[in-house]
N, C-alpha and C positions, 0 to 999 in steps of 0.2 A: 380029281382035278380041283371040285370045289373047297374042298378040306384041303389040298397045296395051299389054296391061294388065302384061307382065313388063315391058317398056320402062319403063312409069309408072311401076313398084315400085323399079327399080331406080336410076331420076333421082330418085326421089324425096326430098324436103330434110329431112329429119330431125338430132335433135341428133347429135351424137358426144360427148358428155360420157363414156361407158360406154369409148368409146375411149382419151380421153385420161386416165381410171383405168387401165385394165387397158396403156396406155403406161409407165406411173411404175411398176407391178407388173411388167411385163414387163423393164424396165431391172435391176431387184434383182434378179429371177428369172437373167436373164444373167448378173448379176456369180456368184449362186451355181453356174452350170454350165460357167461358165469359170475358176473356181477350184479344180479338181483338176487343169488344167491348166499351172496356174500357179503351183501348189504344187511341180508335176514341175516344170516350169521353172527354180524355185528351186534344186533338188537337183540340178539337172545333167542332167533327164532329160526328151526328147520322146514323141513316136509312134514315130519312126525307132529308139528305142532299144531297142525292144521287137520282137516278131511284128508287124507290118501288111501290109494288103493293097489297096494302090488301087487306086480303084474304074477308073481307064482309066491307061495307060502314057504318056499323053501330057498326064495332069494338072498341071499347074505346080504344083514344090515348089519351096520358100523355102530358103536355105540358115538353118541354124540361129537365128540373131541376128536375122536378120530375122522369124523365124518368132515367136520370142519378144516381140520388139519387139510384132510385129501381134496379138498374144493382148493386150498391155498397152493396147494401144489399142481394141482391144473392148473393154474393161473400162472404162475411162475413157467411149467412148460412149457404151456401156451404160447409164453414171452418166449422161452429159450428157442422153441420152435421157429418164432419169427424170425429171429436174430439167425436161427441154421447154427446153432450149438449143439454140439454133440446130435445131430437131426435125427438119424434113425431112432434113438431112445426118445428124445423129446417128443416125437410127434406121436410114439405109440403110444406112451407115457399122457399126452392130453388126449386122443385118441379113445384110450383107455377108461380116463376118467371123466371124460365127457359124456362115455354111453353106459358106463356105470351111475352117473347119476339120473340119466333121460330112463331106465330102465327100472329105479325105486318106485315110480308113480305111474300110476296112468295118467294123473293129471299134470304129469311131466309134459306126456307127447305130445308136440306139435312137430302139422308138417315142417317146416321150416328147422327144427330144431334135428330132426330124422335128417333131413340133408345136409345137416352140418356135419353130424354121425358119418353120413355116404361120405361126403368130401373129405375126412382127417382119416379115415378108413383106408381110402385110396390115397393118399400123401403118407399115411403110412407104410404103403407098399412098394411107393415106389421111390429110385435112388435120387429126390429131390434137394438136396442140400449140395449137390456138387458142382452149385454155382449160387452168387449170390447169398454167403453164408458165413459165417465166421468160420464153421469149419475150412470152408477153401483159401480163407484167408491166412487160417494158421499154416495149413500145409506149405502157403508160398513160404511164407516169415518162416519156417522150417526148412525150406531150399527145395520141400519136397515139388517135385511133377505134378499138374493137379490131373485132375483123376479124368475119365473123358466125359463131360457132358454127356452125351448121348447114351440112348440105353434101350432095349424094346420098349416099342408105342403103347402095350397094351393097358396100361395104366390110363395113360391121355385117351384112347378109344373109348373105355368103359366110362368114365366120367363123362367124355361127349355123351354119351348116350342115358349116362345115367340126370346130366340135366335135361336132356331132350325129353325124358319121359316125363321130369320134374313139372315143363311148361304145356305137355301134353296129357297127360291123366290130369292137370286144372283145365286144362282147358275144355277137354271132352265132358266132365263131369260137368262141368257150370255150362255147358250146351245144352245137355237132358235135363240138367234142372231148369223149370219153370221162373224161380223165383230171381236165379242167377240171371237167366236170360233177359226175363222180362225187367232187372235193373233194382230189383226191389231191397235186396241181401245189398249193394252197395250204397244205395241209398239208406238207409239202415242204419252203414259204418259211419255213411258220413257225417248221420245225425247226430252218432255217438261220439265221432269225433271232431265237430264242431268247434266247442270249445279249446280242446288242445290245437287248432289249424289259427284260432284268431290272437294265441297265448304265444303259439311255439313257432310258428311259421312266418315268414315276412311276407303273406301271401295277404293283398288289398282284401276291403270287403266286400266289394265288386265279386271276385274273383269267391271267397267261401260261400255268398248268396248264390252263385251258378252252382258251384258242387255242391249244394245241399237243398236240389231244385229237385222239385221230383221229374221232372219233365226231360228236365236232361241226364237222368241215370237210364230214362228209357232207354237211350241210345246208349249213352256209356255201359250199358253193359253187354250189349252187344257186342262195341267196340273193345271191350275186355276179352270175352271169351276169343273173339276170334284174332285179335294180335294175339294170343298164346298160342292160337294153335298153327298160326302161321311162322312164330318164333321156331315153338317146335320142329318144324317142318323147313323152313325158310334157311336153318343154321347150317342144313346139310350140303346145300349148294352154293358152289363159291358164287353163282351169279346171284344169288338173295341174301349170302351171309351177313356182308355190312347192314343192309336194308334192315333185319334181323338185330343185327345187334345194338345198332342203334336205338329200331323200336325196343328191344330191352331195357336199355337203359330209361328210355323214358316211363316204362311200364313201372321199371322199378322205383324212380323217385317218384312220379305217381301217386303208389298205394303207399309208397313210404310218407308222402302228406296226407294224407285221405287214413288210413288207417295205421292201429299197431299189428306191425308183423315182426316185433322184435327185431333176429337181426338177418332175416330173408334176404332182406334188400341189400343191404350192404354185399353178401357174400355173392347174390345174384350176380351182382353188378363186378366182382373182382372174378366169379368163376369164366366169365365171358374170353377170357385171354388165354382160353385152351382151346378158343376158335379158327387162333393164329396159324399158319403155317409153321409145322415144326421144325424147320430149318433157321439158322444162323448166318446172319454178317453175307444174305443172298442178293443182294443188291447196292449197287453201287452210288453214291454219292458224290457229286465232283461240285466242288465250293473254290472261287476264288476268297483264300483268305487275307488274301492284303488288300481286300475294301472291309468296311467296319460292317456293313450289313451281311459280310458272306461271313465272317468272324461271329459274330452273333448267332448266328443260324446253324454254324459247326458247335457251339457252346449250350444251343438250345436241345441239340438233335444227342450230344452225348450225354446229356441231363436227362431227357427225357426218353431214349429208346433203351428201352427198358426190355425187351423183347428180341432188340439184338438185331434189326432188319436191315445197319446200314454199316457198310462197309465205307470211311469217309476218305476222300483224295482230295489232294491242292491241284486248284484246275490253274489254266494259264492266267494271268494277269487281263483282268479285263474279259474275260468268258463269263458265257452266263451257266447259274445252276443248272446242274443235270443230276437225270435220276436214269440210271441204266436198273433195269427191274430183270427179274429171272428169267423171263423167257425175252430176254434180249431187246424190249422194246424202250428206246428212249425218249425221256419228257425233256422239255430246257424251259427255263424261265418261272413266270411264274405257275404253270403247268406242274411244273418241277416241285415247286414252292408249297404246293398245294398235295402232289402226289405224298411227299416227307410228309407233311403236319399230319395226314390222313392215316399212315400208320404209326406213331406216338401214341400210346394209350391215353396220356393225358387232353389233349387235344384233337383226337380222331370225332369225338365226338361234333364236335363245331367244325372241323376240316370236313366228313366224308358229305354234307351235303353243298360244300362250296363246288366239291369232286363230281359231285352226279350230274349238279347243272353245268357244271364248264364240259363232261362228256356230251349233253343234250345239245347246248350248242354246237359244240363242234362236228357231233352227226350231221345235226340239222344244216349247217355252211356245207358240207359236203354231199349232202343231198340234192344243193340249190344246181340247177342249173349250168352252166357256162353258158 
């Protein structure tokens, strides 16, 4: 029975919309981590010109030109991949040459760069370009049928879980470590990165004297290890998810001013949207559009839902917003107003704490007395 039920989970047809966003983010994310190698490229200089150490003696290396060549043509896939051109090939195609080049050095590896490998691996697998692509584009402008979104989960599953270990094997390891814990390794970075935070960041000097205080990494690293390992832990339940990714996102701009983690951060922060419910257009939306504020709000919500979660209707003249949600419960007003902005990716972030305390209130009034 238990082997039925992971079988079923795993055929199971769910959207990939989530997919083929974090496809288009994963594509930029490329071109950004292939471009310090291509910067070297420029100026005359590989891996070979330097210290390396490959990883087996019988690795196939490129003679120079070629090797440059095949970094440009990452780059370009990379791009095609964003765009959902020809997607199956593109994305094997950067895929390919992404961990063909992480694979020449050991002093390639970082983690960060290994889970970029993990993420183009799995968007390699699976059927992400059959939405949001130029491919689905052409087949329309061809008259053709598009193809069905939906496709087995198991793709979305292993990537949940392949971030989940991401924020948990850091988390655990900087538990055991002494140095992590006790705030010492962050305070460190931030010494190190100092001057890039008062150069690069618009961040006061108020604000880089506190992160570069030893007194307050004590705590800050504490406060590190253990949001990861709440992240971790926190994604799998709908009742922590938002809680969760929220604190992700701050986790990740964070270390993204505090340290270099190349482009961690970024992809951290785009893989977040395979958190979503894989379902489509499950919730209903009802806008009076002939006032100007319900017309902005239909213009804001097809701009930005990107993920597909709102099915939009023309309410009556003079009705207030409503959000009729999947398991049938409705909001109206600004209740409503607030439930929308919260699932936007663009805006969830600033919505989902306006959302937590208009819930606390509203427990709390209904706790009071009569």
């Amino acid at each position: 029975m238990t082997w039925n039920r992971i079988d079923e989970l795993l055929g199971r047809r769910v959207s990939l919309r989530a997919l083929a966003l974090l496809r288009i983010a994963a594509g930029f994310v490329t071109v950004l981590h292939l471009r310090p190698f291509l910067d070297a490229a420029r100026d005359g200089r590989i891996y070979r010109d330097s210290f390396y150490e490959p990883y087996a003696s019988w690795y196939p290396e490129l003679p120079r030109s070629l090797y440059i060549a095949l970094l440009w043509l990452g780059a370009a896939a990379a791009i095609a991949m964003a765009a959902g051109l020809m997607t199956r090939v593109s994305t094997a195609l950067t895929f390919g040459i992404v961990t063909y080049n992480l694979l020449l050095s050991t002093t390639h590896m970082h983690n960060n760069r290994a889970y970029l490998v993990v993420v183009l691996g799995i968007l390699a697998l699976a059927p992400c370009g059959r939405e949001c692509s130029v491919d689905a584009w052409l087949r329309a402008r061809r008259g053709q049928p598009p193809l069905d979104p939906s496709a087995p989960g198991w793709p979305l599953w292993l990537l949940r879980f392949e971030a989940c270990v991401v924020y948990g094997a850091s988390g655990f390891s900087k538990l055991v470590d002494r140095d992590w814990f006790g705030g010492t390794v962050t305070w460190d970075r931030a010494m190190h990165a100092r001057d890039r935070m008062a150069t690069h960041t618009p961040l006061p000097d108020w604000a880089i004297s506190a992160i570069t205080n030893r007194t307050f990494h004590t705590f800050a690293g504490k406060v590190i290890v253990l949001t990861e390992l709440f992240i971790a832990i926190g994604l799998w339940s709908r009742v922590t998810r938002y809680a969760a990714v929220w604190l992700a996102v701050v986790f990740h701009v964070s270390i993204e001013v505090t340290s270099s983690v190349q482009v961690f951060s970024y992809l951290g922060i785009a893989a977040l949207v395979i958190w979503a419910v894989p379902s489509t257009r499950d919730r209903v939306l009802t806008v009076d559009v002939q006032r100007a504020a319900g017309h902005r709000l239909v213009a804001v919500v097809r701009a930005l839902d990107w993920l597909a979660r709102f099915r939009i209707e023309p309410g009556p003249p003079g009705s207030p917003t409503r959000v009729v949600d999947r398991d049938g419960s409705v909001r109206e007003g600004r209740r409503a107003l607030v439930f929308a902005y919260s699932r936007l990716p663009v805006t969830a972030f600033f919505a989902l704490p306006v959302l937590a305390v208009t819930r606390s209130n509203r427990k709390a009034t209904t706790a009071l007395p009569a």
